[in-house]
C-alpha angles and dihedrals in degrees: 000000000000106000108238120259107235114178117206121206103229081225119207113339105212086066134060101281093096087058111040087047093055090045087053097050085042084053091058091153084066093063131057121239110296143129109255113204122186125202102214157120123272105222097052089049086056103038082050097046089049094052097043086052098231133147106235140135116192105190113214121254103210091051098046125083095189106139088208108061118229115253088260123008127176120231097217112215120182156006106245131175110277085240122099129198107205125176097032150048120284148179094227097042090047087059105038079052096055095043093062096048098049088050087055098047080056101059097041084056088048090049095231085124129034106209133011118213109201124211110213117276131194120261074195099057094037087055090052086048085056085241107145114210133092097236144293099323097041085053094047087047095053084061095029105037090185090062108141119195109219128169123213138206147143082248117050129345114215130188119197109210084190122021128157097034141103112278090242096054080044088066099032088065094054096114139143091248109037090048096048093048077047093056095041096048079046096049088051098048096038084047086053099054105019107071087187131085107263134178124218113220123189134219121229122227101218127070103271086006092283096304094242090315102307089113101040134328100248105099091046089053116032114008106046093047096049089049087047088050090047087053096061089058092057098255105163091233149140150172147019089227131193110270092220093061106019090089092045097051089041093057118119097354097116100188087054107091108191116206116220127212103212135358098276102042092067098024099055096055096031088055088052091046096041118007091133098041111023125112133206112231126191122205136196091047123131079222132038109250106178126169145178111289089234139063136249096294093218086181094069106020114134084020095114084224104098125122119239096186101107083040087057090049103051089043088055091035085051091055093043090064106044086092082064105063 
């Protein structure tokens, strides 16, 4: 069997992107047979590799005419200045960033690689760059408008029905349509890539879920009618729940899928379950893109000290799911 081809985004890299990518390629034990492709630049792989100490010589793609792909390549995309800005934000590192992401994107659309795996990148560093999005999810939703942003582990699954927004739009979008359109778009793309019987259950918004209207009116109103609709369409689904248990209940419980209302409800417990081992996935894509679930880490970056464990999982969840698509 062909091994499949995954491209990985070098990320920012002033954070850690550029090092828990190497670690993972050097555990190769840790990833199944692929080839591992990384959409980069060359001077930051090597300044990485010298300063991580590690044998490795990642052969360039673009310059290669090997009809049997190494086992990783780079795609060297560049040039970019031989300074480099690490710790902090920063207008070149947020488009050199960008500009390995959206090569990748590219060649997943053209189908000359099957999954892209993204190291984290800077919002700061893209908005210095004048690049106007608020990350990889909210670029990928301006070409595939049914984009969902979910979050895995062995621990705890999490969908966000809104993500990158204010806090006040989040709410002003919890309606009976929109959520219902939300649960069945959900129900299509987890049917697609999760071969098990599965439930949905919903948070609530309100402290106790409301408690029968007596803490808001939303539930009454919007939520419980849209879950009753999606029921109807055979949407395997329940709640509202109360926000304050929902997570709890869900934990370690793989085949539960909690829906989350806004960013921080189902980020905040999902990072205390799974900061080390959970993965970003993003769904209604014709492609898998899956990342880390956590940021550049510009405290530590060219430390030595980061941990590549969340890189290693999205790299093996990413492969997991090619069959699927």
């Amino acid at each position: 069997m062909t091994p499949p081809k995954i491209g990985i985004t070098l990320g920012d890299p002033g954070g850690i992107g550029p090092e828990i990518i190497l670690k993972a390629l050097v555990s190769e034990n840790s990833l199944p047979r692929a080839n591992y492709i990384i959409f980069g630049s060359r001077f930051v792989i090597e300044q990485e590799i010298n300063a991580l100490g590690f044998d490795l010589d990642i052969p360039s793609l673009n310059k290669t005419k090997k009809a049997i792909l190494p086992p990783y390549s780079l795609y060297e995309i560049g040039p970019f200045s031989k300074t480099l800005k690490k710790g902090a934000p920063s207008t070149e590192n947020g488009k050199a960033s960008f500009l390995f992401f959206e090569e990748a994107i590219n060649k997943a659309r053209k189908g000359t690689i099957q999954a892209i795996v993204t190291a984290p990148i800077s919002k700061h560093s893209w908005k210095m760059a004048g690049i106007t999005w608020a990350g990889h999810t909210d670029y990928l939703s301006q070409i595939y408008p049914q984009t969902i942003m979910s979050f895995w582990s062995e621990e705890l699954k999490v969908a966000l029905f809104t993500h990158h927004i204010p806090l006040n739009e989040a709410l002003k979008k919890i309606k009976k349509k929109a959520l219902l359109d939300f649960f069945l778009l959900l129900h299509k793309n987890i049917n697609k890539v999760y071969t098990k019987k599965y439930q949905f259950l919903v948070s609530g918004l309100n402290p106790h879920a409301g408690e029968e209207g007596l803490m808001g009116s939303e539930e009454e109103e919007e939520i419980i009618p849209a879950i009753e609709s999606a029921k109807k369409e055979g949407v395997p689904i329940s709640g509202p729940f109360p926000p304050d248990t929902i997570f709890r209940e869900a934990s370690n419980k793989p085949d539960n899928i909690v829906i989350a209302l806004y960013h921080d409800q189902g980020l905040i417990p999902f990072k205390l379950k799974a900061f080390d081992n959970g993965i970003n996935v993003t769904l209604g894509l014709p492609f898998i893109r899956t990342s880390p679930d956590h940021g550049t880490a510009f405290d530590i970056a060219g430390k030595g000290v980061a941990n590549h464990k969340s890189m290693v999982e999205a790299i093996r969840f990413a492969h997991k799911l090619v069959p699927f698509f």
